[in-house]
ZAMARGU-4260 file (C-alpha; in steps of 0.2 Angstrom, whole numbers, plus 5000, padded with zeros to 4 digits):
<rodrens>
0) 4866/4859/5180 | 4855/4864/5166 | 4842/4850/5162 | 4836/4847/5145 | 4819/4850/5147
5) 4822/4869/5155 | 4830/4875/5137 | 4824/4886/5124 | 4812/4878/5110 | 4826/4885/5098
10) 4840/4873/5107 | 4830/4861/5110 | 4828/4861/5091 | 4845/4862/5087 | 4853/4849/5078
15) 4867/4846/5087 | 4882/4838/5076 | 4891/4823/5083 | 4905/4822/5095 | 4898/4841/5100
20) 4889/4845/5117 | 4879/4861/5122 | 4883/4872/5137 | 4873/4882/5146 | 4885/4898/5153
25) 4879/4915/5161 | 4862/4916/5150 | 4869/4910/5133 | 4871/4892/5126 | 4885/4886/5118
30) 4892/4871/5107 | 4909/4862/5111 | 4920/4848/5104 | 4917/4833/5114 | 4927/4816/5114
35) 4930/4802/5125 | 4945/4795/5133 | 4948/4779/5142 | 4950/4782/5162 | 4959/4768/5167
40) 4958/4769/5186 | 4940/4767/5185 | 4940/4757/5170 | 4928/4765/5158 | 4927/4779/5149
45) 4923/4797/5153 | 4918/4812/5143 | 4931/4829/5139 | 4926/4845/5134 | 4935/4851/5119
50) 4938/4869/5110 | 4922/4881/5110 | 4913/4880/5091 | 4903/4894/5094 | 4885/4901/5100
55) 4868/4896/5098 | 4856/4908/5095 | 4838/4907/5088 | 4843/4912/5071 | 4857/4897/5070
60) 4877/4893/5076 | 4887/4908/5076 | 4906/4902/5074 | 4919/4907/5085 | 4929/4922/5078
65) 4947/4915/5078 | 4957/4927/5086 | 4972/4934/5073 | 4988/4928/5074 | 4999/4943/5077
70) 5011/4939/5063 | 4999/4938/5050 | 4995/4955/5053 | 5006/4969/5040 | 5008/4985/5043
75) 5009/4997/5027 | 5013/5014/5026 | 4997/5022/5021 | 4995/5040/5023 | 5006/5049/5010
80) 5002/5036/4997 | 4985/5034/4999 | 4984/5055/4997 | 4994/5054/4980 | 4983/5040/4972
85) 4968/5047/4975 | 4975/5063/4968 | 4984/5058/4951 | 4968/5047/4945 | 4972/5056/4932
90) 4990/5053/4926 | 4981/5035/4933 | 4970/5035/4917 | 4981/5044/4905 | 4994/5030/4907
95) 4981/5018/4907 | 4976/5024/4891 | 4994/5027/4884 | 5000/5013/4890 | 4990/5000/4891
100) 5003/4983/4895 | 5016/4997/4905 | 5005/5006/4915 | 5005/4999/4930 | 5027/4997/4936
105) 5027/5017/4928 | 5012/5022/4938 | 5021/5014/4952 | 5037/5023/4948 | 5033/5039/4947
110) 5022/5037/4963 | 5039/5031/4973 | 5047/5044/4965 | 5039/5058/4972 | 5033/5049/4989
115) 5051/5043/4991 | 5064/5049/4979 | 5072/5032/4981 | 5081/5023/4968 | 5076/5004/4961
120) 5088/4997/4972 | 5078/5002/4988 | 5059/5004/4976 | 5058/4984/4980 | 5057/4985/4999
125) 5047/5001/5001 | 5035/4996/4986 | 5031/4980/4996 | 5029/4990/5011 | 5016/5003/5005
130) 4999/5004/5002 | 5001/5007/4983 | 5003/4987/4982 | 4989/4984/4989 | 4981/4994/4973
135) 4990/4990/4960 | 4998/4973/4967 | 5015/4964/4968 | 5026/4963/4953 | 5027/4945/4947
140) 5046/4951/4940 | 5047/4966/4944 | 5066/4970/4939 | 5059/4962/4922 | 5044/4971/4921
145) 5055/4988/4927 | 5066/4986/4912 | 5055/4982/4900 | 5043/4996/4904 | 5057/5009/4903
150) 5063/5003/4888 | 5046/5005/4879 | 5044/5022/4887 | 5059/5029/4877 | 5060/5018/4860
155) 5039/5022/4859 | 5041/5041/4854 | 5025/5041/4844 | 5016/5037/4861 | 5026/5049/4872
160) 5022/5062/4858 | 5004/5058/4858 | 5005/5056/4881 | 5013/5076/4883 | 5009/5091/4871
165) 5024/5099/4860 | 5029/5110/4873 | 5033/5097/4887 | 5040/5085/4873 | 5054/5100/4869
170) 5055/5101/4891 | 5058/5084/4892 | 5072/5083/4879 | 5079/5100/4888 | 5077/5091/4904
175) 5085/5073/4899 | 5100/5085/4892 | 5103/5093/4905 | 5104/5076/4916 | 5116/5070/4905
180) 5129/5085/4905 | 5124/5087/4924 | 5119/5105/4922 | 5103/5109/4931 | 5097/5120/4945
185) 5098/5112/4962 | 5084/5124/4969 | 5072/5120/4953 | 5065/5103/4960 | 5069/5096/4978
190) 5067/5078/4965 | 5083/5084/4956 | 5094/5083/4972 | 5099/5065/4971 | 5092/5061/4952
195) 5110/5060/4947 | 5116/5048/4959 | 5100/5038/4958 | 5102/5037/4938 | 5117/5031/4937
200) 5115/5020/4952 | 5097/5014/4944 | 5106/5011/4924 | 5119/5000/4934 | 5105/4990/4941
205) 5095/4987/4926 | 5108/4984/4913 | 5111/4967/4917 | 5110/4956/4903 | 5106/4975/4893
210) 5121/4969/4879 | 5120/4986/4871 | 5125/5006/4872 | 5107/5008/4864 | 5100/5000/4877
215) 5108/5007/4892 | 5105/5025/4884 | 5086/5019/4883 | 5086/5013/4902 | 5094/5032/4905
220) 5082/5041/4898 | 5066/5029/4901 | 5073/5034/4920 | 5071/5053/4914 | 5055/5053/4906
225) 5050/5045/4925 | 5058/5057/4935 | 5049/5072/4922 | 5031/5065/4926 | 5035/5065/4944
230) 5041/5085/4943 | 5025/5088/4936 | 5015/5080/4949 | 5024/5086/4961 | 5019/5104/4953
235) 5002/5099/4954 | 5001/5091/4973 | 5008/5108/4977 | 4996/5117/4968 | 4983/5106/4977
240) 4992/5112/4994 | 4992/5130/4989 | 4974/5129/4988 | 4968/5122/5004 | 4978/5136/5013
245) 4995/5124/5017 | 5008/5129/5007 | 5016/5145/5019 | 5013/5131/5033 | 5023/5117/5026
250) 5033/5113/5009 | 5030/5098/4998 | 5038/5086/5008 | 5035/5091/5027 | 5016/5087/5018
255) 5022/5070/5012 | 5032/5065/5028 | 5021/5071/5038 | 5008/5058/5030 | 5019/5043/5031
260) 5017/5043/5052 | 4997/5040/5051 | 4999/5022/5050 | 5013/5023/5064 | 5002/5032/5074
265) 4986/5020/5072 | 4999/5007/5079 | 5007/5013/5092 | 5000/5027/5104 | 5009/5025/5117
270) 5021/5037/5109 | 5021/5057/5117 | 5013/5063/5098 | 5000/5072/5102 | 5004/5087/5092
275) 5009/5077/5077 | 4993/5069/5080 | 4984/5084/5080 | 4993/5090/5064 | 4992/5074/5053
280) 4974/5077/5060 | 4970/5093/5055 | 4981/5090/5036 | 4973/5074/5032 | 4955/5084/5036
285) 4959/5100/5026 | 4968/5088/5011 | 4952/5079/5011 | 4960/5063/5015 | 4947/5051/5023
290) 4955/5043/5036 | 4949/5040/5054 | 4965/5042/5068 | 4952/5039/5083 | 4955/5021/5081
</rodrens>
């Protein structure tokens, strides 16, 4: 048993807090809860050693790291979303710029779009699940905020004039035409495969409450004007590909799917991946995407 006398001038100076006691264990002192509790065989009470506080050292306590609970751990998909945000700081800023009070849930959409093609139905659930929340944060109401944000992107034509030059304003109107007579190129823009589906789906979604045809055309082509910014990007991610050698090795979205597995391969490596390892590896060093998988 460890007298008092043989400790270190730092423990001894210690101020030890009440209902605590110090251990000595394998060469490093401790502080613990300690209570009393009444024996009644012997009929007094005796001392009980309570949870570990933390370590004393001779620059102080050092608490006890609590251990995290399992379930407050999330998992977000990182890899492709992190890549398109820091590569459209620039569309970041001219919406920011544009559109100050909008910014944000068009941002958001347009990022979606091109990450996931998915409609508003399904934005909710994978929004919540990617990285980009933890950038640009939840939605207090994000069907509200959706709407309005759509609606201001089409009645606003002065902006939108101001956002795109002459040329991609008289694209866009080509472009919004053509969704609405469904006449379009399926082999133009792998984001035109399901646009029709998902804009009818997404007007039916949002018109709620939307008392007026003006409106619902509004929703329709606030929708457009999202899915034409994300065309663009997608232009210029590829462009980014092209450059760093990867285009005739993988299409827009083998890149982009292949960068949704990182966070699933930090989880779980138990899985026979190693040469998807090795290629997220290799894409994430050549696409300058700085993330460590040796973790």
């Amino acid at each position: 048993m460890e007298i008092k006398h043989d400790r270190p001038k730092w423990v001894l100076n210690f101020k030890k807090p009440m209902a605590t006691e110090i251990k000595h264990i394998n060469g490093h002192w401790y502080l613990y809860e300690r209570s009393s509790i009444w024996d009644s065989s012997k009929g007094k009470a005796k001392k009980k050693s309570g949870k570990l506080i933390g370590t004393i050292t001779e620059n102080g306590l050092i608490l006890k790291k609590e251990k995290q609970n399992v379930e407050t751990i999330s998992c977000v998909e990182f890899g492709a979303s992190s890549f398109l945000y820091e590569h459209s700081y620039e569309l970041r800023e001219r919406l920011e710029t544009y559109y100050s009070d909008y910014w944000k849930p068009i941002y958001a959409l347009v990022l979606m779009k091109v990450k996931e093609n998915c409609s508003l139905t399904d934005f909710k659930v994978l929004f919540e699940a990617s990285y980009l929340k933890t950038k640009l944060g939840s939605f207090t109401n994000q069907k509200t905020e959706i709407k309005n944000a759509l609606i201001y992107l089409a009645q606003e034509v002065e902006i939108l004039e101001d956002f795109f030059n002459i040329e991609e304003c008289n694209q866009l109107l080509y472009y919004y035409d053509s969704l609405s007579n469904k006449k379009y190129n399926c082999a133009s823009y792998f984001l035109d495969n399901v646009t029709y589906r998902n804009l009818e789906e997404d007007v039916f979604f949002l018109k709620k409450d939307a008392n007026s045809q003006t409106r619902e055309e509004a929703l329709s082509y606030g929708l457009a004007i999202i899915n034409y910014i994300s065309i663009h990007m997608i232009y210029s991610i590829n462009n980014l590909i092209a450059e760093k050698g990867f285009y005739n090795t993988y299409h827009f979205e083998s890149v982009i799917n292949l960068l949704k597995t990182i966070h699933a391969l930090k989880i779980n490596r138990t899985l026979k991946i190693t040469k998807l390892f090795k290629d997220v590896e290799k894409l994430c060093s050549n696409l300058d995407i700085n993330i460590s998988l040796k973790n």
